[in-house]
C-alpha positions as CSV (number, residue, x, y, z in Angstrom):
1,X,0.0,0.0,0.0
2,X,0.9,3.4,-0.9
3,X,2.7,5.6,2.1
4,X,-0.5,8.1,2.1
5,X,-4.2,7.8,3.6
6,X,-6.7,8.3,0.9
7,X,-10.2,8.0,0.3
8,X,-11.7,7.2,-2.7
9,X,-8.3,7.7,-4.1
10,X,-8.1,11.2,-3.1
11,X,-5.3,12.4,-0.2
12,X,-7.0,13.9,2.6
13,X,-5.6,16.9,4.3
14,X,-5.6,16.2,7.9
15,X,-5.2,18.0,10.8
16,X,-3.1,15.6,13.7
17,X,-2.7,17.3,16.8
18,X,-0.6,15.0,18.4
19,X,2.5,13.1,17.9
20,X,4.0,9.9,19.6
21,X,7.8,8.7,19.0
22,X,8.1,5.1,20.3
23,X,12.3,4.7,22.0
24,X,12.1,1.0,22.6
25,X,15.5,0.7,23.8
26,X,15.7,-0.6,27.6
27,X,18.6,-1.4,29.8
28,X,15.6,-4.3,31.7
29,X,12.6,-5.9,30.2
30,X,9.9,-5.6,32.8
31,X,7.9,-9.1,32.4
32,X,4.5,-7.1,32.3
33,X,5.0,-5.3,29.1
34,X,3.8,-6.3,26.2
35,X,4.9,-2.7,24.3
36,X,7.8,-3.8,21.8
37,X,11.2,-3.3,24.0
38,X,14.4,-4.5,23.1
39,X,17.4,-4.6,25.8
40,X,20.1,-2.8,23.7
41,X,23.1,-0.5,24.9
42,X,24.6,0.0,21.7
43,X,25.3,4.1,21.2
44,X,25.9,3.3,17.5
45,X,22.1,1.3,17.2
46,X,20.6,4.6,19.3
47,X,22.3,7.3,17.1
48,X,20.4,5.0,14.0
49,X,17.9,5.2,15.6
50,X,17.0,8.9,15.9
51,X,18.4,9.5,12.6
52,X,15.5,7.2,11.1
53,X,12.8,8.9,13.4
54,X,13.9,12.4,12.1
55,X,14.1,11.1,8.6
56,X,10.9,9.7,8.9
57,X,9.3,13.2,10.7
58,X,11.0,14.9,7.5
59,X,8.8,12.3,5.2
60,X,5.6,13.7,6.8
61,X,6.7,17.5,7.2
62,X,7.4,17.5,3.4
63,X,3.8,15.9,2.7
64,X,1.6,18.4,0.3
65,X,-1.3,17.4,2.1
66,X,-0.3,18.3,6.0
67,X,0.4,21.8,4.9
68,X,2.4,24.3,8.1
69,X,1.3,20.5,9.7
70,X,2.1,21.6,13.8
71,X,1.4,18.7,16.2
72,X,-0.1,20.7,19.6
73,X,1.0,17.8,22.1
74,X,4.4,15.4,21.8
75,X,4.5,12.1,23.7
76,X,8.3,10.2,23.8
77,X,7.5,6.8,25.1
78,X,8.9,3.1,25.0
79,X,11.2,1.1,25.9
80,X,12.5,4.0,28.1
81,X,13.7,7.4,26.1
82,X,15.8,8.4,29.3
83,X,17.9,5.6,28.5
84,X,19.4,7.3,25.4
85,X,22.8,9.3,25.7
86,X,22.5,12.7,26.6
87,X,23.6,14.0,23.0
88,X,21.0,11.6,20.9
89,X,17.7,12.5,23.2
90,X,19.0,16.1,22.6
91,X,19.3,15.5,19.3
92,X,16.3,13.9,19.0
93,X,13.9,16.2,21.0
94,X,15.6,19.1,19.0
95,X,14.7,17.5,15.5
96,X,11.3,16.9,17.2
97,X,10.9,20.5,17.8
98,X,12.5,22.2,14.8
99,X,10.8,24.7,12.5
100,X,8.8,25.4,15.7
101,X,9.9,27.6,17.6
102,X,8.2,30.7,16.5
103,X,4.8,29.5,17.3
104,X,6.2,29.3,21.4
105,X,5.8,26.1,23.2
106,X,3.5,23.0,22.5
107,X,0.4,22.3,24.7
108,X,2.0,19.1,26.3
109,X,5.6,18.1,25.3
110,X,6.2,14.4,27.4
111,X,8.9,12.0,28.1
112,X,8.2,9.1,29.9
113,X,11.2,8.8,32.1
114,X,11.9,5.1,34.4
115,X,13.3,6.4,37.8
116,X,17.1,5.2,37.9
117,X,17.5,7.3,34.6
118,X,16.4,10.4,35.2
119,X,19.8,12.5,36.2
120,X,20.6,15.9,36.8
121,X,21.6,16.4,33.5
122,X,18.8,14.8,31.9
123,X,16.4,16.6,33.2
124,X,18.4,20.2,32.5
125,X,18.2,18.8,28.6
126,X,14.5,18.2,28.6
127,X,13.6,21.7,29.8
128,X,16.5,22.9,27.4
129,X,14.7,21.0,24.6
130,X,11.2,22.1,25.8
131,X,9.8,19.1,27.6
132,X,7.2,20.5,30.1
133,X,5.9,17.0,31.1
134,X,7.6,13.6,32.5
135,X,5.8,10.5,33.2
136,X,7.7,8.3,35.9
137,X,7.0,4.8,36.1
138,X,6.8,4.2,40.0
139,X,4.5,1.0,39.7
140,X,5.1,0.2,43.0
141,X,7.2,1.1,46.3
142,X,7.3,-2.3,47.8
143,X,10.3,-4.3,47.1
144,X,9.1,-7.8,46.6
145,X,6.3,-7.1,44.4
146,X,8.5,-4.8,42.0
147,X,10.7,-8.0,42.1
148,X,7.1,-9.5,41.0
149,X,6.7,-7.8,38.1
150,X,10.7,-8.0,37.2
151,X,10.8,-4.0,37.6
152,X,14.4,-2.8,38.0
153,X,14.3,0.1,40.4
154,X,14.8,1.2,43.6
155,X,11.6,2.7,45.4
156,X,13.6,5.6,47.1
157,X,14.6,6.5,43.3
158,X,10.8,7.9,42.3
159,X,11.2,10.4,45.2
160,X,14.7,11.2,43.4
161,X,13.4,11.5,40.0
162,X,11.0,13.9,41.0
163,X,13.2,15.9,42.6
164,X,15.2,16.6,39.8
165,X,12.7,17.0,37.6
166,X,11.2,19.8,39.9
167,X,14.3,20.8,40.4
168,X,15.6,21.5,36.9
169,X,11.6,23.3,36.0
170,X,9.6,20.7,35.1
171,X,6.3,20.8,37.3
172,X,3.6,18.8,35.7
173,X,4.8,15.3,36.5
174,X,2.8,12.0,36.4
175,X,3.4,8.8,38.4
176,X,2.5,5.2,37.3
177,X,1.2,3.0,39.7
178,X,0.0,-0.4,39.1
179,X,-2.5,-2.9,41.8
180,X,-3.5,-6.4,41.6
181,X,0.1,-7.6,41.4
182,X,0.3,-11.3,43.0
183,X,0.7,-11.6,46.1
184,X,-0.2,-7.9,47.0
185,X,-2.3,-7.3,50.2
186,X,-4.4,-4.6,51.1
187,X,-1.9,-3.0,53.5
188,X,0.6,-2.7,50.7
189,X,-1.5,-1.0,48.3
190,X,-2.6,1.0,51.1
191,X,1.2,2.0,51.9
192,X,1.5,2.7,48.2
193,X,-0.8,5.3,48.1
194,X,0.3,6.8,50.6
195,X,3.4,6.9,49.2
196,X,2.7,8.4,45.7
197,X,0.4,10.7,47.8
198,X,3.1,12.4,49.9
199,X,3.3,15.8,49.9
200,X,7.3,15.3,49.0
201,X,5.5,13.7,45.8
202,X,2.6,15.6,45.0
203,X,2.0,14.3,41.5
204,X,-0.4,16.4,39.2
205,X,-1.6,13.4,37.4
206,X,-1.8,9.7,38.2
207,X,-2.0,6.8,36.0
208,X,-3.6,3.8,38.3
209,X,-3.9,0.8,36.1
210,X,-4.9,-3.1,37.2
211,X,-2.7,-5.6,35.9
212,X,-3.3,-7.0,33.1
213,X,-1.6,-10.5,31.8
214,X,-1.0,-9.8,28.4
215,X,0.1,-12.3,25.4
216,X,3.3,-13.2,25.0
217,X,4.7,-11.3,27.7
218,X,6.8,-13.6,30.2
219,X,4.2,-12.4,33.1
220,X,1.9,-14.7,31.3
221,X,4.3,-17.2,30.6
222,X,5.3,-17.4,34.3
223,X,1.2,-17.5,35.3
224,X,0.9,-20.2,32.4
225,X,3.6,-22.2,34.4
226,X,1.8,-21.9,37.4
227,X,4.6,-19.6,39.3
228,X,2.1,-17.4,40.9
229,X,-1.5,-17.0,41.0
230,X,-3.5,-14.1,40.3
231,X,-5.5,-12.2,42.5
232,X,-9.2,-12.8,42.3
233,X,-11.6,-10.3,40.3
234,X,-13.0,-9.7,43.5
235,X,-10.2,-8.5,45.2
236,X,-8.8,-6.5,42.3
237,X,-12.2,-4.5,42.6
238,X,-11.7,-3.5,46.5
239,X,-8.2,-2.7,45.2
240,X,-9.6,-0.3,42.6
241,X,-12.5,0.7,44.8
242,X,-9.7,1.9,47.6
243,X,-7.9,3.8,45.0
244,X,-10.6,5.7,44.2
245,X,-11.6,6.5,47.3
246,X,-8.3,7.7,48.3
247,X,-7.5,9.6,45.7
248,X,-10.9,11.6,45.5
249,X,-9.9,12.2,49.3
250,X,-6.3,13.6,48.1
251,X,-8.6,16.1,45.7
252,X,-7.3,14.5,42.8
253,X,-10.0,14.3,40.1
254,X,-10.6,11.1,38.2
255,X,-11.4,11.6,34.5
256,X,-10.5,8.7,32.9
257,X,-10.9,5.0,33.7
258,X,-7.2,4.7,34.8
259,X,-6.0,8.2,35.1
260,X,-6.5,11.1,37.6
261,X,-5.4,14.2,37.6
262,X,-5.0,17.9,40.0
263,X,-7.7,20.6,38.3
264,X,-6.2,21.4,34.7
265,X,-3.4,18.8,34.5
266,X,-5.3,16.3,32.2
267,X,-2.8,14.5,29.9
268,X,-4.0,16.4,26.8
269,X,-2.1,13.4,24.4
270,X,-3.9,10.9,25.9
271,X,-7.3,12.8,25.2
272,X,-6.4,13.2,21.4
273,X,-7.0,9.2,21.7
274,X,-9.9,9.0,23.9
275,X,-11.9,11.5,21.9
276,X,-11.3,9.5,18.5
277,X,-8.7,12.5,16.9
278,X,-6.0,11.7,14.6
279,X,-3.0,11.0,15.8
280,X,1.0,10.1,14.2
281,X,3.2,8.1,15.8
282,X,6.8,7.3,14.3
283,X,9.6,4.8,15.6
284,X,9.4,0.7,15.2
285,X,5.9,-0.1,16.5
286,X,4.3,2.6,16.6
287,X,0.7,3.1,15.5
288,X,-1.1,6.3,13.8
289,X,-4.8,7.1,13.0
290,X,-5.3,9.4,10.8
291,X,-9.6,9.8,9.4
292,X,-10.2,6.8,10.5
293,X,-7.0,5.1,8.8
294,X,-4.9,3.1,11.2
295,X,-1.1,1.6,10.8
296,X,1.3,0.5,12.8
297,X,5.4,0.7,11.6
298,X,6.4,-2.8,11.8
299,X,7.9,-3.7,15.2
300,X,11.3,-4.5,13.9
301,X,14.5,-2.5,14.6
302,X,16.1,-3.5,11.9
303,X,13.8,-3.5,9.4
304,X,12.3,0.1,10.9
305,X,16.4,1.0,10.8
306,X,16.9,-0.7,6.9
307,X,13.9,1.8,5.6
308,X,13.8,5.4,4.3
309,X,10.7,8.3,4.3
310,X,7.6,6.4,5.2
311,X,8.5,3.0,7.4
312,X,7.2,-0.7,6.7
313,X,4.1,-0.6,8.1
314,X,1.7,-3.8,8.9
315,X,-2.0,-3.7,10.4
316,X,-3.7,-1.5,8.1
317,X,-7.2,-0.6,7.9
318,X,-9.9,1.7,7.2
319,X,-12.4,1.1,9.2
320,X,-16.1,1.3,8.1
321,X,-18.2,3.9,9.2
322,X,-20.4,1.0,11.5
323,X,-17.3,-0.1,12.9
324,X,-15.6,3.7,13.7
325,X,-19.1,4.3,15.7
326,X,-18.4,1.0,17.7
327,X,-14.6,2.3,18.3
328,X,-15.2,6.0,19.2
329,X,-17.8,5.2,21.3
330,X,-15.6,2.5,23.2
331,X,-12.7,5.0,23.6
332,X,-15.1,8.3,24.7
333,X,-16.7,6.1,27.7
334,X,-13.8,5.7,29.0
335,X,-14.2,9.1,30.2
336,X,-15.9,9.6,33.6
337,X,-17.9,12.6,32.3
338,X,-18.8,10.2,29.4
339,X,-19.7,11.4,25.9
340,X,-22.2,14.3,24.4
341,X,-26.0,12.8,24.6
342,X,-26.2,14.3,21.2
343,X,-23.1,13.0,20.0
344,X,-24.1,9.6,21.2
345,X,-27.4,9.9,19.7
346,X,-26.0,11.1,16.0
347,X,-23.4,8.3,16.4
348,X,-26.1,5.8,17.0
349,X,-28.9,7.1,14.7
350,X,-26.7,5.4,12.0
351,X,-26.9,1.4,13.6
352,X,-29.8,0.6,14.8
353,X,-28.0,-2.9,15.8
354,X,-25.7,-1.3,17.9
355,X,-28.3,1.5,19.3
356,X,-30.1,-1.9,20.8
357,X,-27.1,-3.0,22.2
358,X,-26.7,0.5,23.7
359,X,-30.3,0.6,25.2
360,X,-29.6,-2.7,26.6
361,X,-26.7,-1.8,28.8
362,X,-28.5,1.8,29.9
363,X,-31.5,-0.8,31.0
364,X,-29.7,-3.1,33.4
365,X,-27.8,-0.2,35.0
366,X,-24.4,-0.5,32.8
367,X,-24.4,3.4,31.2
368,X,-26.9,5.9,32.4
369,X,-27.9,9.8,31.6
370,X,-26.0,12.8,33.3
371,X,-26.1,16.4,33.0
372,X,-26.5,15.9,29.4
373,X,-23.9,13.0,29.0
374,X,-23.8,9.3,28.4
375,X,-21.1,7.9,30.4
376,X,-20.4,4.6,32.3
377,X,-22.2,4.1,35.7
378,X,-20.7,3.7,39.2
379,X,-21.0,-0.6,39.0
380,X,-20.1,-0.1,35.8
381,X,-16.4,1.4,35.9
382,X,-15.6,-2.2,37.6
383,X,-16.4,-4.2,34.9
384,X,-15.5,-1.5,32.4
385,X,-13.8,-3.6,29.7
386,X,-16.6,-6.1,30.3
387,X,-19.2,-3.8,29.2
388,X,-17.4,-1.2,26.2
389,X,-16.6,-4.7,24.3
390,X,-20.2,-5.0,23.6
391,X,-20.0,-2.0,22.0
392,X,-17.2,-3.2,19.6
């Protein structure tokens, strides 16, 4: 296929207000993640790296159809970017940034940082570079259950990371946490919270997530060979029930399934998905929408590294009109305030199948009516994936 999106053979201009760059380089792979991550210190590999990534940001910059094309939020994840020498993330957040300097600051420019990387002079370059967001990956701050999850970092080093990043300008910092590990007991997840919840801390957004055992991870290897066992649903639900209670008591405001946030410190990327917009991502793996066209670069270093302008790319699709319906309504009830009524009702108007499906779950309690909103119902956000996959 052709490196463009097109309709009816036509390109489409597009407007893509945000950009992700995927770094899978890691110096650990957690067993958890199933995000392609490859354990590789080679400086050469990283500077071929960035090169390709800027060569590829230069394909879509020069595109006719994304004319004075300036993405409003940036999101460098992995694989952990932090992890790159000084002088390639420089050059890399630079390139990012380039030919945009006259229209000031983006809206939201993240790097997702792991906390024994984050140094001094790291976090000087992100500022330097324009970086006003980092995402820490915490996880947890108990030692045998980061063992658990094969996460390679000392608890006393999140307090450390955000230390530096405050110190060196960078205020808007989220924290990752994740419940429902094996073997976790209330009292841990309790000390967790209090933890990430320390005034030392002080995040301005929180991303709580259950685990999840996903394919062809070694988490699910080890659970396949019986080397743990899972918590039960029902006491992941108390987990996720305390979590919400406490953080709703720390005036943090939950907007999102998974994510909470102080007043005006949404994660603005993450919204660009949630509300169905387009979206670009570049680097091995990562995936794009653009009107409704998806793509994902193939997952391959070396083949990502072997290519020139527009990557391999492998899952594409243009999804049907019945099936984008399904799919934006999926991703906009994840949101606690929900989704327009009359968007909902527009969206709906066009499959009756699905609009019965809808009526179904507002009957037996699953979405209900709200200041104007649809959105998912107290009982509701437990079973969450449960009840959006009938709307798929």
């Amino acid at each position: 296929m052709p490196c463009i999106w097109q309709h009816h053979g036509e390109p489409l201009r597009a407007d893509i207000p945000a950009l992700y760059i995927h770094l899978p380089f890691c110096f650990h792979k957690c067993h958890y993640c199933d995000f392609y991550s490859i354990v590789d210190r080679d400086s050469q590999r990283h500077a071929a790296l960035v090169d390709r990534i800027l060569d590829e940001l230069a394909y879509y910059r020069n595109r006719s159809d994304l004319p004075d094309w300036r993405p409003r939020t940036i999101f460098v994840g992995g694989g952990t970017p932090t992890f790159l020498e000084a002088g390639e993330l420089t050059r890399l957040l630079r390139g990012l940034a380039m030919g945009h300097a006259s229209s000031g600051p983006f809206e939201e420019f993240t790097v997702e940082a792991n906390p024994e990387t984050l140094t001094d002079n790291i976090a000087e370059l992100l500022v330097e570079c324009g970086v006003n967001r980092i995402s820490i990956g915490a996880q947890s701050f108990q030692p045998e259950l980061l063992k658990t999850l094969e996460r390679w970092h000392e608890p006393s080093s999140v307090r450390r990371a955000v230390k530096i990043a405050r110190a060196a300008g960078i205020t808007n910092i989220n924290l990752d946490l994740i419940f429902g590990i094996p073997g976790q007991t209330h009292r841990q997840l309790e000390d967790d919270l209090d933890r990430i919840l320390d005034p030392e801390l002080s995040p301005t957004h929180l991303s709580c997530y259950s685990l999840t055992y996903e394919p062809n991870t070694a988490m699910m290897r080890r659970l396949e060979l019986g080397q743990f066992k899972p918590l039960d649903n029902h006491t992941v639900a108390d987990f996720y029930a305390t979590v919400r209670q406490r953080l709703a008591d720390a005036g943090l405001k939950q907007y999102e399934i998974s994510n909470w946030c102080k007043p005006g410190y949404h994660c603005r990327h993450n919204l660009a998905y949630w509300t169905n917009l387009n979206w670009l991502g570049l680097g091995p793996s990562a995936s794009s929408h653009i009107n409704g066209q998806r793509w994902k670069n193939v997952p391959q270093l070396g083949r990502y590294l072997a290519s020139s302008g527009c990557p391999p790319r492998i899952d594409i699709e243009h999804l049907p009109s019945v099936a984008r319906i399904g799919e934006r309504l999926m991703l906009g009830l994840r949101l606690i305030d929900g989704m327009p009524q009359s968007i909902v009702d527009s969206l709906l108007n066009e499959d009756a199948s699905r609009r019965s499906t809808f009526d179904h779950l507002i009957e037996i309690g699953m979405i209900e009516r709200k200041q104007g909103h649809y959105r998912l119902s107290e009982k509701a956000l437990f079973i969450s994936d449960t009840v959006l996959a009938e709307l798929v």
